[in-house]
N, C-alpha and C positions, 0 to 999 in steps of 0.2 A: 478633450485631449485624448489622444491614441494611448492606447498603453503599450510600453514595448515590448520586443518579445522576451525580456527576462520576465516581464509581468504577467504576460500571458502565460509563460510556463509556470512562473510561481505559482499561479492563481488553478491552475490544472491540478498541480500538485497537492494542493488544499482540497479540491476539489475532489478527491480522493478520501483524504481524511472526515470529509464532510459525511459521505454514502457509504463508508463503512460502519461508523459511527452511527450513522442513521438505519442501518439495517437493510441499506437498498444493495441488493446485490446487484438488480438487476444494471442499477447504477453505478455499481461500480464497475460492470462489463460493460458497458456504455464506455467511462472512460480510456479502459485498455481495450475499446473493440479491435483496434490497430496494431495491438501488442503481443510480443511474448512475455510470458511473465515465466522469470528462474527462480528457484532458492538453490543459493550455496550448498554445498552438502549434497544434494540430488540432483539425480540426471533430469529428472522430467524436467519439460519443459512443456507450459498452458499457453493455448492459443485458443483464439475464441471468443465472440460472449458467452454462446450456452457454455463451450467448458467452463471457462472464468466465472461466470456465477455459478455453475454447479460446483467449484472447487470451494468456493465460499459458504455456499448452502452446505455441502460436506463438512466443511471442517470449521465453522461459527457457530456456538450458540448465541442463540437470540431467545429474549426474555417476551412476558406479556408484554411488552409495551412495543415489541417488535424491534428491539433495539440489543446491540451486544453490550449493553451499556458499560460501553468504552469510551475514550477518547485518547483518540490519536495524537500527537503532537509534536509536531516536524519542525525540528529546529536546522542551522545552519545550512539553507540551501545554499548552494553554491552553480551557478547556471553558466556555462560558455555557449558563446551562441555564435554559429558561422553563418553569414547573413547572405553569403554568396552563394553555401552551398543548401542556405535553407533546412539546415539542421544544429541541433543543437546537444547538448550532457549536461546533466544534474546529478550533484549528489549532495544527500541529503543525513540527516538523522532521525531514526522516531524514537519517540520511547510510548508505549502504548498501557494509559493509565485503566485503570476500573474497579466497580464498587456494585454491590448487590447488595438486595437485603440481607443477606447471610455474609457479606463479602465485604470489606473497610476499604475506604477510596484506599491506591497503592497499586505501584506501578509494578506489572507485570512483564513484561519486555522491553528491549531494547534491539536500537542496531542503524543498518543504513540500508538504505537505498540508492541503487546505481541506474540513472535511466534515461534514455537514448530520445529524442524530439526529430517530428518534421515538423513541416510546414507545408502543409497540402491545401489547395483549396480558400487562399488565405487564414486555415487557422493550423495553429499547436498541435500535433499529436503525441502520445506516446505510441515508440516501434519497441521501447523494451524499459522492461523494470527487474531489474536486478536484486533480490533480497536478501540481506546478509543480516542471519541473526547473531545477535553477539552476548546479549544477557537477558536470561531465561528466569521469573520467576515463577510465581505461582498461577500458571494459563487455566488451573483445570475448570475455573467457574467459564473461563473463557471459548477454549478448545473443543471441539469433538474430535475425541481420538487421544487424549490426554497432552503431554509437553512434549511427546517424542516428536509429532507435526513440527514444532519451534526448536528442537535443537540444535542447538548451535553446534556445527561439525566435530570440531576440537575441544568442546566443553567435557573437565573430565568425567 
């Protein structure tokens, strides 16, 4: 059986969460090779794979096991999909959990994700991912460069 294309993006979308989690940057510039990626709050704007994984090599710590041992967890997608024009919108939620040996499972951020789909070549892409942080906890086992990276614009 075909999967459709909400499945197809859903499963992109996870696909994301998988290679962060895993510590593959390079994978996860794989997934937005096609993309810009924004955060709320800042101008810049990352295009690229080498940018897009060096923005993650920058600002992820990763542990001996090569891993930010996190785990991402993207709840309520929500996909429209225009089949004519071969594009699609998602929006989503994460809250992004983690636990070290110094560090107790507990969830560290929150927030959504806004982000834009083709359909090139018969598959899915991402053209944009939009990141809105909303709730900031305790990043610093997480971050390089401490929580100002994740702050949320209007947080007081």
């Amino acid at each position: 059986m075909q999967e459709t294309a909400s499945e197809a993006i859903t499963k992109l979308i996870y696909t994301y969460a998988e290679r962060i989690d895993g510590g593959d940057f390079a994978g996860v510039a794989d997934v937005f090779a096609h993309a810009t990626l924004t955060f709320e709050g800042y101008d810049d704007a990352v295009r690229g794979k080498e940018a897009i994984a060096a923005l993650y090599a920058r600002t992820t710590r990763r542990y001996e096991d090569g891993t930010p041992r996190t785990k991402h967890v993207i709840t309520n997608i929500q996909v429209e999909v225009d089949d004519a024009a071969g594009t699609a919108v998602a929006r989503s939620y994460f809250t992004v959990f983690q636990a070290t040996s110094v560090f107790p499972l507990q969830p560290i951020v929150a927030g959504r994700y806004h982000d834009r789909f083709i359909l090139r070549d018969g598959r899915w892409r991402f053209v944009e991912r939009r990141f809105r942080t909303e709730l900031v906890g305790d990043v610093s086992h997480h971050l390089l460069g401490g929580p100002a990276v994740l702050a949320a614009p209007d947080a007081p």
